[in-house]
Structures are given as structure tokens and as C-alpha cells.
C-alpha positions as CSV (number, residue, x, y, z in Angstrom):
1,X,-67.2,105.5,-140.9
2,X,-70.1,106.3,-138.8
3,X,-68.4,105.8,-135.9
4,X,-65.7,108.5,-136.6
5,X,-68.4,110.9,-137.9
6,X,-69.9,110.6,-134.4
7,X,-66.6,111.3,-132.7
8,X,-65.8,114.0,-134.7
9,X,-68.9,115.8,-134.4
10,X,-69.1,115.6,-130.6
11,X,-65.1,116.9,-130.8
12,X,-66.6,120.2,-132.6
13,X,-69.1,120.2,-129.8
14,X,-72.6,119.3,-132.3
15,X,-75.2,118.1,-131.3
16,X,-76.4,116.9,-134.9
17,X,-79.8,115.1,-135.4
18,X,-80.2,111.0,-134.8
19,X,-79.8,110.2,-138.7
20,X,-77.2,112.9,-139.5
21,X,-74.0,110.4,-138.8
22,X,-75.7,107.2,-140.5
23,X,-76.8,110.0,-143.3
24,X,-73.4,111.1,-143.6
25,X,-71.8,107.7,-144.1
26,X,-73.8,106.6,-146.4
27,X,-73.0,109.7,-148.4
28,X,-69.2,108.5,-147.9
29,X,-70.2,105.5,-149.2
30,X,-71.7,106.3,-152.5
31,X,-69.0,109.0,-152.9
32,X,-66.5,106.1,-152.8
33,X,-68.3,104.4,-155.1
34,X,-68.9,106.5,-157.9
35,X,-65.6,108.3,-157.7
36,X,-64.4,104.8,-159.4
37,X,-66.3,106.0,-162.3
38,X,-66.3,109.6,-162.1
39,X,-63.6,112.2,-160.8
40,X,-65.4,113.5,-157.5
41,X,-62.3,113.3,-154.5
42,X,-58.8,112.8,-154.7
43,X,-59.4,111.7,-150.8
44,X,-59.7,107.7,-151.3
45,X,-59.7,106.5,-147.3
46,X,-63.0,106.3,-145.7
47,X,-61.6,107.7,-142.8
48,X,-60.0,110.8,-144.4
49,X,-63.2,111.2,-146.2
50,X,-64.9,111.7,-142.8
51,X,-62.3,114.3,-141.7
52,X,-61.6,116.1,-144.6
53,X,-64.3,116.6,-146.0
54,X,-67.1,115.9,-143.6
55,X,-65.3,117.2,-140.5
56,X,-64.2,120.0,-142.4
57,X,-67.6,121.3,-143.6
58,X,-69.3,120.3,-140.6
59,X,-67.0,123.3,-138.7
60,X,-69.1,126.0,-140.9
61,X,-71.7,125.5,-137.8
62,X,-69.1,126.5,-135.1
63,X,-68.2,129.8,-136.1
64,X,-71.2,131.7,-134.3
65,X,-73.3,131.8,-137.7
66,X,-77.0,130.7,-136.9
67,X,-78.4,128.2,-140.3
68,X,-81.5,127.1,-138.7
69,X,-84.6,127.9,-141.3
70,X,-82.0,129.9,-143.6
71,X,-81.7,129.5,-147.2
72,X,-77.9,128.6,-148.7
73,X,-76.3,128.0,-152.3
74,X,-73.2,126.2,-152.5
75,X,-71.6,127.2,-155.7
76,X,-68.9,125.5,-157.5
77,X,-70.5,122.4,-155.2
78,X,-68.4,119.7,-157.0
79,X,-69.4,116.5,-154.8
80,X,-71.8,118.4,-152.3
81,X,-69.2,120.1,-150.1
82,X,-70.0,122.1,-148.0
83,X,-73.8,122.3,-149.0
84,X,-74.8,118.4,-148.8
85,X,-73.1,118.2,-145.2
86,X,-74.4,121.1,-143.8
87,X,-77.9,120.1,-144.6
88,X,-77.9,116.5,-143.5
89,X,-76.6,118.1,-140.0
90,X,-78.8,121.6,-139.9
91,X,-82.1,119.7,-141.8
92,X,-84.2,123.3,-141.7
93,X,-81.7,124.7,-144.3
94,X,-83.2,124.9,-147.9
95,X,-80.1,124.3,-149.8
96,X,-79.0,124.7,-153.5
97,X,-76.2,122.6,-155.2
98,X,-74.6,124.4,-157.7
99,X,-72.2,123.1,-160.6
100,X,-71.5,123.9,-163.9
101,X,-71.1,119.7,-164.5
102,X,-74.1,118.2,-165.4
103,X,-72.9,114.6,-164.5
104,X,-72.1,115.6,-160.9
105,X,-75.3,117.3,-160.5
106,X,-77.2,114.1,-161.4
107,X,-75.2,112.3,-159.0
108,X,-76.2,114.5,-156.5
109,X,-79.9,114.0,-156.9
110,X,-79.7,110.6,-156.8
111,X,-77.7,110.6,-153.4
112,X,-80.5,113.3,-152.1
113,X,-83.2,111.0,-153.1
114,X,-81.1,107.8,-151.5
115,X,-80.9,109.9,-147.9
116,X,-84.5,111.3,-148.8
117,X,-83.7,114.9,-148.4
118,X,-86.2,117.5,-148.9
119,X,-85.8,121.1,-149.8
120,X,-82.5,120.6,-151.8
121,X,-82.4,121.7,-155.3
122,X,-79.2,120.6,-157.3
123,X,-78.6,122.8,-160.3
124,X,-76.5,122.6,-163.0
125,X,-75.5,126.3,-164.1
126,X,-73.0,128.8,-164.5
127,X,-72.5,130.5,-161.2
128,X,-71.5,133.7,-163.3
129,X,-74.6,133.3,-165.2
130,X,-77.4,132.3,-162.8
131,X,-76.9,134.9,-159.9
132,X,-78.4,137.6,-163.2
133,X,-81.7,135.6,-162.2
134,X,-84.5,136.5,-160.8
135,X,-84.7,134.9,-157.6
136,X,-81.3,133.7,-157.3
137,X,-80.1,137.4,-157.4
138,X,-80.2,139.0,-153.7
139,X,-81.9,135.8,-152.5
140,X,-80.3,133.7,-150.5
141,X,-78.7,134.5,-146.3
142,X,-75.7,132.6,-147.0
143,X,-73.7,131.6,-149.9
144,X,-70.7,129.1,-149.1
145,X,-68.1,127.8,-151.4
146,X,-65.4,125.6,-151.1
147,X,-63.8,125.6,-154.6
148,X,-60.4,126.2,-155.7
149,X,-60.7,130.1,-156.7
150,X,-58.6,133.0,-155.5
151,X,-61.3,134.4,-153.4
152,X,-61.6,137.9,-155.7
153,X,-63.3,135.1,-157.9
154,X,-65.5,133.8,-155.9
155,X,-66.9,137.1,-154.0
156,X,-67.6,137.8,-157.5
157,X,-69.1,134.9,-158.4
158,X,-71.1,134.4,-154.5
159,X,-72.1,138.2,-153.2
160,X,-74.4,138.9,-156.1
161,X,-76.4,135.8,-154.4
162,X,-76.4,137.1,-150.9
163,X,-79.4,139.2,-149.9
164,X,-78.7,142.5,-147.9
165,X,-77.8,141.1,-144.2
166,X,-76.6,137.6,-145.4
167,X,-73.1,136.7,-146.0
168,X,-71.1,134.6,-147.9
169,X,-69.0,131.9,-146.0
170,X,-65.5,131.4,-147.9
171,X,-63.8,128.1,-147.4
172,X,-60.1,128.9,-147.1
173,X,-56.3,128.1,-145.8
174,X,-55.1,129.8,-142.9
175,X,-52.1,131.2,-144.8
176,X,-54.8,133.8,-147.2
177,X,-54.4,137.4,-145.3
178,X,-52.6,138.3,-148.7
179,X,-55.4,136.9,-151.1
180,X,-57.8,138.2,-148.3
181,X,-56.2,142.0,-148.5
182,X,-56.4,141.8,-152.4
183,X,-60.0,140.9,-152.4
184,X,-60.6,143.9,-150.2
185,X,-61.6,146.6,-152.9
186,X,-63.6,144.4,-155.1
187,X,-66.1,142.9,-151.9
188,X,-67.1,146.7,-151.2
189,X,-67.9,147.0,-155.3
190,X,-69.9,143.7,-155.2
191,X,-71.9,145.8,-151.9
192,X,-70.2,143.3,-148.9
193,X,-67.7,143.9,-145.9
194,X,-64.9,141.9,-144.7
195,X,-66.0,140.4,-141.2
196,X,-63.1,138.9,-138.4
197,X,-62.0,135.8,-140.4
198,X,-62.7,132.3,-138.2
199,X,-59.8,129.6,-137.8
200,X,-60.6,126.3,-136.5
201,X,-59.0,122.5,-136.3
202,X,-60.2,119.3,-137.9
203,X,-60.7,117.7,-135.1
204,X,-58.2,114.9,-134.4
205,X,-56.3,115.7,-137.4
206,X,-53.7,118.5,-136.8
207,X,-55.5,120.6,-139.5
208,X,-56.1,124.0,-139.7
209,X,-58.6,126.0,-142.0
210,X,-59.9,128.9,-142.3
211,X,-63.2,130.8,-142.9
212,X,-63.2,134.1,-144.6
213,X,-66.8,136.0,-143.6
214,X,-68.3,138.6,-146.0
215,X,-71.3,140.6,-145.3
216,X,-73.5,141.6,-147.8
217,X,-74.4,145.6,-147.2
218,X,-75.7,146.6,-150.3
219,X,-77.2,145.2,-153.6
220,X,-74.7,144.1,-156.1
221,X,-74.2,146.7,-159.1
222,X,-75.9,145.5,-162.1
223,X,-73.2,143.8,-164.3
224,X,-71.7,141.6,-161.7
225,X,-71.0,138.9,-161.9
226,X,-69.0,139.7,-165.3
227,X,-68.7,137.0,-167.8
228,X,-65.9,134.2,-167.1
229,X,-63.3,134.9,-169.1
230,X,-63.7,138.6,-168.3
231,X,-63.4,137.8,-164.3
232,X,-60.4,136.0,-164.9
233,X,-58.5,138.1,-167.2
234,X,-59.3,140.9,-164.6
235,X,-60.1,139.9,-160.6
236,X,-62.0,142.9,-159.0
């Protein structure tokens, strides 16, 4: 596994830190492991862990966005993706883990303190809930996500994170203009602005992805995010 992380990452043109690849597959390792016991991945092959998922994330530091000393939340983080990767290879991020699981979230401690990470906090919370509080709210320069949510959810679930300047990082299919143009008018009520979306390739797989940019421009109106079953009974 650490082998193919290497390849890969040189392929995306990184230059990641000594530890990152042996960090990184260990990480594959315990994932393997305690997705026997716990749903975390449908991906079951070591090496499509490594380009799915590792590869995959890993790409968020190609698209022209600069992460060094920044402060991220990954929310909806499921098994650490794309927060866990993009810390082990850009270690000046302060990252948070965010999940509404509690069992994932102490999984993910435990494989922070196995890699000895610092300055990663793994939360379990709402996401609708926790960006009302103070110091989440407005806080952070990027918010990622990778979950499966139309993305009207998740700008209103992400921008209220964002500080003015940041932006929120949307993991994404290249086939989304149409889920893109419906999330239009609801990004400039939560206070952010569609950027020039960034495709890219897995490397070696054939793959295409997608990242859909959002800059925050404004504070988020008080009352967003709404409660769940309001934001999806009625997407902005």
C-alpha cells in the first residue's frame, strides 16, 4: 500500500512529507480492520483504498488552494475523508473531524493518537447544530466535505463555518453543473460565491472528480443553518 501511495502522490505532482505515505497506510490498515466490525468503506482492496480514497482527497492540494497554517472542518467526515488525508500530507493544518456518529468519531481518535497527530480535534455533532457556536461559526478558512448530499445541503450545512475570505471545498462528480446551477441562489443567501469549478483524474485510475469552490463573502444570516428536517423538506 505504501508503495502505491508513493506513486500516486508523485503522479499528482506532491511532494508530501517523509512519514506522510507510511502514515497513510497505516491509516488503510486500521480502516480495513475495523470496517470488519463497523460500517466505514464499501471499498474493500487495499489498493482501491489508496486510490479512491487516499488519491482522491489527496487532489484537494492540486487545485491552486494554499493549506499551509490554515484551519479546516471536514463535516459529515465519516472515516476521516478528506480531513484525515489532508492533514497527514499538509501537517500545519489544524483540522476538525466532524460526525454526527459517535462510534466513528472514537475511531478516529484512536487512529490520530496511533499516527500521533497533533492539532486534530474529532467531534461528534450535528453539523446543522454546531456551526450556531461560538467559535465554530465564521471560524474556519476552509470547510471541505465529501458526503453524499445534494450540494444545496451541504453549502447550508458548510458556509456558515467559513470565515469571510475562506471557502468551502465541495467533493463532487463531474456530471453536477445541474445540482451546481440549483445551488446558485441559496450560496449567495448563506453570504458565498460560486468560484471556476476544478476537475482532476485519480491518477492511474481513469477517474474523474470534481471540486465545486465556494467563497465565503459575507457572514451567514443568523438562522442558517436551519434545523435538519427543515433543510431537507426545503434546499435553499
Amino acid at each position: 500500500m505504501k508503495q502505491r501511495i508513493e506513486q500516486g502522490l508523485t503522479a499528482l505532482g506532491l511532494t508530501p512529507p517523509p512519514q506522510a505515505a507510511g502514515q497513510l497506510a497505516e491509516y488503510g490498515r486500521l480502516l480495513l480492520e475495523q470496517n470488519r466490525v463497523m460500517n466505514l468503506t464499501a471499498i474493500t482492496e487495499p489498493d482501491q483504498v489508496v486510490d479512491l480514497h487516499f488519491l482522491d482527497c489527496a487532489a484537494l492540494l492540486t487545485i491552486g488552494e494554499d493549506f499551509n497554517g490554515k484551519t479546516l472542518i471536514d463535516v459529515g467526515t465519516g472515516a476521516g475523508f478528506p480531513g484525515l488525508p489532508l492533514k497527514i500530507l499538509e501537517p500545519s493544518l489544524t483540522v476538525t473531524l466532524l460526525d454526527s456518529l459517535g462510534k466513528r468519531v472514537t475511531w478516529l481518535e484512536s487512529v490520530c493518537d496511533a499516527l500521533s497527530l497533533d492539532h486534530v480535534t474529532c467531534l461528534h455533532a450535528r453539523g446543522e447544530e454546531q456551526a450556531h457556536q461560538a467559535g465554530y461559526r465564521d471560524s474556519f478558512d476552509y470547510a471541505v466535505s465529501r458526503a453524499v448530499a445534494s450540494l444545496e445541503v451541504l453549502c447550508e450545512l458548510c458556509l456558515p463555518y467559513v470565515k469571510v475570505g475562506g471557502k468551502f471545498l465541495a467533493m463532487k462528480s463531474v456530471d453536477s453543473a445541474a445540482e451546481v446551477d440549483r445551488a446558485a441562489r441559496g450560496i449567495a443567501k448563506l453570504g458565498g460565491r460560486l468560484l471556476p469549478r476544478v476537475d482532476y483524474e485519480i491518477p492511474g485510475t481513469g477517474v474523474s472528480h470534481r471540486v465545486v469552490v465556494v467563497e465565503k463573502v459575507s457572514p451567514t444570516p443568523n438562522g442558517y443553518p436551519r434545523r435538519w428536517a427543515r433543510i431537507q423538506k426545503a434546499p435553499l
